[in-house]
Backbone as a ProteinNet text record, in pm:
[ID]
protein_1_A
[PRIMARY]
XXXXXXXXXXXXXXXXXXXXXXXXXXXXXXXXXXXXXXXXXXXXXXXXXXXXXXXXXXXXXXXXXXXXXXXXXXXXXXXXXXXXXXXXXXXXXXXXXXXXXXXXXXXXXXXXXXXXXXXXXXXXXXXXXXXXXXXXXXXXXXXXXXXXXXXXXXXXXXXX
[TERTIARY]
-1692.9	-1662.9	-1527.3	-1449.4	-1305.7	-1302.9	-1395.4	-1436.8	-1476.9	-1561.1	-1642.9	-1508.8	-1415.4	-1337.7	-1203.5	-1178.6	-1069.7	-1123.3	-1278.8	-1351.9	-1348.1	-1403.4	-1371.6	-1296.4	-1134.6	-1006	-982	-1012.9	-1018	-1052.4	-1182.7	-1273.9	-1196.9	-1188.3	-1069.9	-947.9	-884	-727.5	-766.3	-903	-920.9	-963.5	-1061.4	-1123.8	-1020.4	-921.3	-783.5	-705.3	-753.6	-654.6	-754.8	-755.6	-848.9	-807.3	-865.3	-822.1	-771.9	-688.3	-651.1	-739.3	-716.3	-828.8	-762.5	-633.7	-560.4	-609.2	-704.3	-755.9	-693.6	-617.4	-550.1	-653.5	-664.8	-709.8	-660.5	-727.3	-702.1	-610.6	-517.1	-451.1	-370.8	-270.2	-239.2	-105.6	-68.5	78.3	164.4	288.9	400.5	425.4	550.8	525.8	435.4	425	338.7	447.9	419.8	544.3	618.2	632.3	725.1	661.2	719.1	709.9	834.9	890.5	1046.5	971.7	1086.9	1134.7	1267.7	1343.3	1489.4	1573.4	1430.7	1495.3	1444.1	1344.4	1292.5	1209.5	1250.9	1182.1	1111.2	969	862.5	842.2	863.2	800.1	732.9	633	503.3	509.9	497.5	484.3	362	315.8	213.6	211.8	206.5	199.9	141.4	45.4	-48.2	5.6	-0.4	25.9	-94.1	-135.3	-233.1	-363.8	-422.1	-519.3	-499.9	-405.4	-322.6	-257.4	-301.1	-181.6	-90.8	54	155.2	181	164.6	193.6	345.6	482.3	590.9	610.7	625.8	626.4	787.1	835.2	1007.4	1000.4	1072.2	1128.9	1275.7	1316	1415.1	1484.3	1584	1626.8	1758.3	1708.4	1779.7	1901.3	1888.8	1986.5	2091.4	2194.2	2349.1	2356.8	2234.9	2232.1	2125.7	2110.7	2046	1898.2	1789.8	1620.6	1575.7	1445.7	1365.1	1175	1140.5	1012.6	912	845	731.8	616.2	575.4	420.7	321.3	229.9	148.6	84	93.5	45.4	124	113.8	122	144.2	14.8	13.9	82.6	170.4	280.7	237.6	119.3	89.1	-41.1	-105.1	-274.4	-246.5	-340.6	-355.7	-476.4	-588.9	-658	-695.5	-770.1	-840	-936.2	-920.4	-1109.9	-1105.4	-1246.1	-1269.1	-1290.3	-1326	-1328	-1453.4	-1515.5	-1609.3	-1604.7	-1477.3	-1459.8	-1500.7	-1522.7	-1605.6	-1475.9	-1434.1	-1379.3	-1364.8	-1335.5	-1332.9	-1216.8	-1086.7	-1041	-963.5	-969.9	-868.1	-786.2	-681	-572.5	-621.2	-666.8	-708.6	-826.1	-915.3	-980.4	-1027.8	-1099.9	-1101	-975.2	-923.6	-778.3	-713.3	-661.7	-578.2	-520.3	-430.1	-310.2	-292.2	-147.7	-111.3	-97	-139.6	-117.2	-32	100.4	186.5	298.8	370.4	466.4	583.7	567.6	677	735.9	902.6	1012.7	1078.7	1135.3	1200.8	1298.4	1447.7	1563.8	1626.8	1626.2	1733.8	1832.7	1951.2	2112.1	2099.7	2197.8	2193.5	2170.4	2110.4	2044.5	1996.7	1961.3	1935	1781.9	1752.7	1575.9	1508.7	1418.4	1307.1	1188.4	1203.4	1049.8	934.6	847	738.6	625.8	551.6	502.6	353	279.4	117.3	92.2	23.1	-72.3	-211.6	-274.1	-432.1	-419.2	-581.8	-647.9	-709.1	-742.5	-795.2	-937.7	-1027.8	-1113.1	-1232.6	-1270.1	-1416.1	-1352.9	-1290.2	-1263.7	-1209.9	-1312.8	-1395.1	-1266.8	-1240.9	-1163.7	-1184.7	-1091	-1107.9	-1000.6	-1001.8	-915	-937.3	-844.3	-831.3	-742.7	-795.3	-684.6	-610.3	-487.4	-434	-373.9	-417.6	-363.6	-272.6	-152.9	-65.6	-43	-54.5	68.2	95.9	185.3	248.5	151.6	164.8	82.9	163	207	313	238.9	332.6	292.1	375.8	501.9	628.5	736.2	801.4	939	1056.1	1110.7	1263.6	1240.4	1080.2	1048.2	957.5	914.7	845.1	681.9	615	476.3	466.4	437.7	385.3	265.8	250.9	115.6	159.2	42	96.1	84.6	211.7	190.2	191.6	185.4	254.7	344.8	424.3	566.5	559.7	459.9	450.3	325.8	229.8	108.6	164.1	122.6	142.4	16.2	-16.3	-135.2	-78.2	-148.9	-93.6	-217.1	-219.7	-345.5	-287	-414.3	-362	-455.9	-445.9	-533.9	-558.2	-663.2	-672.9	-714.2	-666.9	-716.4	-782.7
-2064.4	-1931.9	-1930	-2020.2	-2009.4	-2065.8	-2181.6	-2251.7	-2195.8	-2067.3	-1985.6	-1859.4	-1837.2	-1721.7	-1745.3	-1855.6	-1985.2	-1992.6	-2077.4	-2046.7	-1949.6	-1865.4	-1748.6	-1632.4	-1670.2	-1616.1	-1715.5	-1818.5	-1944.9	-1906.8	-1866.9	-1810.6	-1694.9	-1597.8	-1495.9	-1496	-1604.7	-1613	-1681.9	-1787.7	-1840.2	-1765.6	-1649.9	-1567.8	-1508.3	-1476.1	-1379.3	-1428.2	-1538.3	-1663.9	-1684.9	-1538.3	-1542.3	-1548.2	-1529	-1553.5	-1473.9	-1441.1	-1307.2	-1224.9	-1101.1	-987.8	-861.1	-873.9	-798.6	-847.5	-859.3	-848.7	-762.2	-809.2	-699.8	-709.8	-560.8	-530.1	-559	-600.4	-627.4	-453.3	-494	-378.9	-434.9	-382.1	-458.8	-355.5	-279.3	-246	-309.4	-223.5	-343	-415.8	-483.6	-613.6	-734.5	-816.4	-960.2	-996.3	-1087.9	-1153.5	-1145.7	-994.6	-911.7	-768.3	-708	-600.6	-530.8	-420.9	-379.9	-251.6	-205.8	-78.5	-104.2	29.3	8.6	-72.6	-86.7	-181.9	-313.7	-355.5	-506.7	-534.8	-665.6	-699.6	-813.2	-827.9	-934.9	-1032.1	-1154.3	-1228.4	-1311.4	-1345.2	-1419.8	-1556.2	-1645.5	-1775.1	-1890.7	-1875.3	-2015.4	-2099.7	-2206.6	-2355.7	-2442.5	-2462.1	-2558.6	-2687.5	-2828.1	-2953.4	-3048.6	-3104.8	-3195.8	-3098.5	-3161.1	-3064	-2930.6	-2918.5	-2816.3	-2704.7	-2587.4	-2492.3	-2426.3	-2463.3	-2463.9	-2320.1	-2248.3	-2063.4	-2067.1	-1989.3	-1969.4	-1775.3	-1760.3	-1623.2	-1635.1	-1503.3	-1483.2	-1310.5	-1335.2	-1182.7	-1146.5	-1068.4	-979	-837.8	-912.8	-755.7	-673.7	-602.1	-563.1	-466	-435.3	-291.3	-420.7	-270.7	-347.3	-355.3	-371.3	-372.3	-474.8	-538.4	-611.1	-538.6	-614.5	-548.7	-634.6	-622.1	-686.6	-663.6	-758	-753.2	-798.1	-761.3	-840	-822.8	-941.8	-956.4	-999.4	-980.1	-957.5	-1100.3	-1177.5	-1318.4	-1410.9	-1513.6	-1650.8	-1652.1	-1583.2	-1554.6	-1420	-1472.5	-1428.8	-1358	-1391.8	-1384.5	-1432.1	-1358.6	-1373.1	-1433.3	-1502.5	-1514.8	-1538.7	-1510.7	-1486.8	-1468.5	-1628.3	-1601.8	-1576.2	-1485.4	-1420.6	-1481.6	-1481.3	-1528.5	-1415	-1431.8	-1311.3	-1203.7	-1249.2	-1164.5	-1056.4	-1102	-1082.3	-1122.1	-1226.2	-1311.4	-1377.8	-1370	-1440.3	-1565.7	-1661.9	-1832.7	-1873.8	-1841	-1922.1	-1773.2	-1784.4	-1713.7	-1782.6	-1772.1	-1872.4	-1901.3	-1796.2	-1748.8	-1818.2	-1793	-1914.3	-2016.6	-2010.3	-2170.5	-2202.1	-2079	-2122.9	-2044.1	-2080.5	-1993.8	-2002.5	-1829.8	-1832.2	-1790	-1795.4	-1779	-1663.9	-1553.4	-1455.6	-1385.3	-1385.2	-1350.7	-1271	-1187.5	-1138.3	-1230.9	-1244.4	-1322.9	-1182.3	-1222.1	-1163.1	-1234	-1131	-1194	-1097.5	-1154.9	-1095.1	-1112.9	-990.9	-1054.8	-956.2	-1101	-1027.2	-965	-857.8	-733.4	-903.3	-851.3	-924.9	-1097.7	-1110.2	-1233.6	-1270.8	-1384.9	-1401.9	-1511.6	-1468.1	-1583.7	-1613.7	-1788.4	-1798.1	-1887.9	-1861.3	-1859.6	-1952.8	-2119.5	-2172.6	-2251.7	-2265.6	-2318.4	-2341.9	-2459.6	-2529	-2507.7	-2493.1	-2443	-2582.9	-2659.6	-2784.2	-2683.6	-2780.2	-2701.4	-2803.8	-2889.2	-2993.7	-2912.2	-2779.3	-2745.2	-2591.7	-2634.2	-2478	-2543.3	-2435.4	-2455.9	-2444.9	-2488.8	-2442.2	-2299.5	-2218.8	-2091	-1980.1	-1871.4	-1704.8	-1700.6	-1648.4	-1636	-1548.2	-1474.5	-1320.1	-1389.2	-1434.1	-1447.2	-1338	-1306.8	-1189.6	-1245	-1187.5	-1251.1	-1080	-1124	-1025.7	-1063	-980.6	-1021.7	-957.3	-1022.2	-966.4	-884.3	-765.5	-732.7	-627.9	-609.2	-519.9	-430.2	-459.7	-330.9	-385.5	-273.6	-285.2	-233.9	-305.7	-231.7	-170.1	-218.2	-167.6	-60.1	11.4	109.5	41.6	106.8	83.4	41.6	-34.1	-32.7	-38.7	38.1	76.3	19.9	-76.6	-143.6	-20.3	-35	60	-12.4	-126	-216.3	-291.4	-238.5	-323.5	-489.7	-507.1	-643.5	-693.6	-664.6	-729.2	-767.8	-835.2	-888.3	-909.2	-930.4	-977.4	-1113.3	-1166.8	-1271.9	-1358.5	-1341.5	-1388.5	-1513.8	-1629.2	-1779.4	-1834.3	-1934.8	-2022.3	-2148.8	-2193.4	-2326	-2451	-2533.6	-2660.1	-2720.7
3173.9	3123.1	3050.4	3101.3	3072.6	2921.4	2916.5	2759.5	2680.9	2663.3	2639.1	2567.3	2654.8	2602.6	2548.7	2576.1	2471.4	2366.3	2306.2	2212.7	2088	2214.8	2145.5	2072.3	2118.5	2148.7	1972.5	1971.4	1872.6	1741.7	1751.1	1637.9	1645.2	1687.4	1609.6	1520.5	1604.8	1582.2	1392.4	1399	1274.5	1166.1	1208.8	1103.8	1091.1	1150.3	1073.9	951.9	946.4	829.7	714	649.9	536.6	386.5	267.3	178.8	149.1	-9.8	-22.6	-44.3	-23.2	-103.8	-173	-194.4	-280.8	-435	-514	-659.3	-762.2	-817	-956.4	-1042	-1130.7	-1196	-1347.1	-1430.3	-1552.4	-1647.7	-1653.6	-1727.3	-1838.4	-1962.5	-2068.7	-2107.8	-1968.5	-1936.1	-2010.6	-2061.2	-2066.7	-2176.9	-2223.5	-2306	-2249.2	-2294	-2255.4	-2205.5	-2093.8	-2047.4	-1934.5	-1963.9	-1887.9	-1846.4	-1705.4	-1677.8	-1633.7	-1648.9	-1640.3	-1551.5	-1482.5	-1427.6	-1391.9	-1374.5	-1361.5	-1251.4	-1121.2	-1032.6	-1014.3	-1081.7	-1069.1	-1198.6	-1254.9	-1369.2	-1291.2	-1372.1	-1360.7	-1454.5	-1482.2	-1568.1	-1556.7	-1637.6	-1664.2	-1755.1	-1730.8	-1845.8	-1798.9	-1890.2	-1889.4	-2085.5	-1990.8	-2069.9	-2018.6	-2125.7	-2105.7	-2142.1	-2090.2	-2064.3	-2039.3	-2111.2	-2090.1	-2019.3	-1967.1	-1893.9	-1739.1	-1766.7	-1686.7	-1710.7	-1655.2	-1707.7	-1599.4	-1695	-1594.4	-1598.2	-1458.2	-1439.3	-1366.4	-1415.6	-1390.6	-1340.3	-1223.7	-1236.4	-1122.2	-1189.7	-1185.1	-1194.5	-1061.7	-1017.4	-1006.8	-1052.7	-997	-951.8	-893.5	-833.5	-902.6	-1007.2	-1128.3	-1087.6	-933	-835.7	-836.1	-804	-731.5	-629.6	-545	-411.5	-335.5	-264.5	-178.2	-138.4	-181.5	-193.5	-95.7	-42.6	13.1	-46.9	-14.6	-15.8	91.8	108.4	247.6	157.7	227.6	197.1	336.1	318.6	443.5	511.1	405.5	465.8	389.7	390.4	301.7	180.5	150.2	-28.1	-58.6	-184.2	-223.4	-344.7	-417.7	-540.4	-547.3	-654.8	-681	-867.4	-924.7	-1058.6	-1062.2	-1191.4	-1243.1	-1365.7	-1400.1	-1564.2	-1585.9	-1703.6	-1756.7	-1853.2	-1923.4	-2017.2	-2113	-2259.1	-2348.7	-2330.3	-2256.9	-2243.6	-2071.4	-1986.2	-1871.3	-1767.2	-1746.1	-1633.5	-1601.9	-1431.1	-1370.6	-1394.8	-1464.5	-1449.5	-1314.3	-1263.3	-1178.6	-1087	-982.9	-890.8	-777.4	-798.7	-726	-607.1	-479.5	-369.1	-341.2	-423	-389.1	-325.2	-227.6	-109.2	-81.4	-52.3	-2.3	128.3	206.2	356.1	354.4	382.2	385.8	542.3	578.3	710.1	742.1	815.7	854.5	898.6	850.7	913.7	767.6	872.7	753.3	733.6	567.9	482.9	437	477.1	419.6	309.5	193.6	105.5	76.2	97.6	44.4	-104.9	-149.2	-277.8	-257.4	-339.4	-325.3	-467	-517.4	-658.7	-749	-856.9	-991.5	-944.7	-789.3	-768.6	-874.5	-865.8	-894.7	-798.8	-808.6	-707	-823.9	-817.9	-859.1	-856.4	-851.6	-843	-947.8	-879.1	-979.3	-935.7	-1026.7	-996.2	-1133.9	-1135.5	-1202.5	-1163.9	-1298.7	-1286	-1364.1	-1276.9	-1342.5	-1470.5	-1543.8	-1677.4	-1667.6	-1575.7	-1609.6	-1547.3	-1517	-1522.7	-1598.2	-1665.5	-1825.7	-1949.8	-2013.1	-2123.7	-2215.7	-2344.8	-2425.7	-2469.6	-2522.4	-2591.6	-2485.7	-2585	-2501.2	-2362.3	-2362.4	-2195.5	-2173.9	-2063.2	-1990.8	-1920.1	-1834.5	-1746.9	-1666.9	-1536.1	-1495	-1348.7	-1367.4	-1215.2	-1154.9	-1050.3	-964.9	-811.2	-789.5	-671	-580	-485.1	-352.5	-191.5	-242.5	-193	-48.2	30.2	147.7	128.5	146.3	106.2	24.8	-4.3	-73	-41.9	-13	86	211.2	261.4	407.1	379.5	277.6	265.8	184	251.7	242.2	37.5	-12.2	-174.4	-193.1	-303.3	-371.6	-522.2	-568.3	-698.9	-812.5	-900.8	-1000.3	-1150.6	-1131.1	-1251.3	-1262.5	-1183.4	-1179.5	-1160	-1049.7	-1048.1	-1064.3	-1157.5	-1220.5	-1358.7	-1420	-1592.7	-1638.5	-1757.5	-1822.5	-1944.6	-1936.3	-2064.9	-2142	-2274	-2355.9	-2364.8	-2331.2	-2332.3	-2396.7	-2460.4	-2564	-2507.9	-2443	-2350.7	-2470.5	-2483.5	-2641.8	-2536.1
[MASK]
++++++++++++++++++++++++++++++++++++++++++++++++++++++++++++++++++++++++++++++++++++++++++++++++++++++++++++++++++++++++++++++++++++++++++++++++++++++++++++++++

């Protein structure tokens, strides 16, 4: 019985260590690149390299004062390419686990943190492509967040 509810205690603790399911929505907010508000700027870069594309994402904390962020698990950040017609081709999340637990992140006034992944490019196709990033946030400065833009980007990429 005791094997039985260890087991079981097991299979919980594991199904809690799931993928992400925070999904941004395709929006075209903003400059390319970049997303601004008066207290945190977002930026976006991808470069492609041989059969790879290299994703750079960079935050800051634009206040004269010391910010925080939490996020709810592991994953820090979601990305996502469509193709021109809107069909999902890659999501970071993906056959992937993150740890369940809250990640804290401090920044000191105008610090930056950032943020980097390589997408294989060897089962995608050449041609347009949406790239969509955002952060995968729980709160901000301790208070509950609801994404408004601030930290999603969009970026049109050309795969050779």
């Amino acid at each position: 019985m005791r094997k039985m509810i260890w087991l079981f205690s097991l299979l919980i603790v594991l199904s809690a260590c799931g993928t992400g399911v925070n999904a941004p929505a395709p929006t075209n907010e903003g400059d390319e690149g970049m997303t601004t508000n008066k207290e945190w700027l977002f930026e976006v870069e991808a470069k492609q390299t041989d059969n790879e594309l290299n994703v750079n994402l960079k935050v800051i904390n634009n206040k004269d004062e010391d910010s925080s962020m939490d996020f709810s698990s592991g994953q820090m950040y979601e990305l996502v390419l469509l193709n021109q017609d809107g069909n999902e081709v890659y999501r970071f999340s993906d056959g992937r686990m993150f740890t369940m637990a809250l990640v804290h992140e401090t920044f000191e006034p105008r610090e930056s943190k950032k943020f980097s992944e390589t997408i294989s490019l060897d089962e995608i196709e050449a041609g347009k492509y949406t790239l969509i990033a955002q952060l995968v946030l729980a709160a901000l400065d301790g208070k509950q967040w609801s994404e408004d833009g601030t930290f999603q980007q969009s970026l049109d990429v050309e795969i050779k």
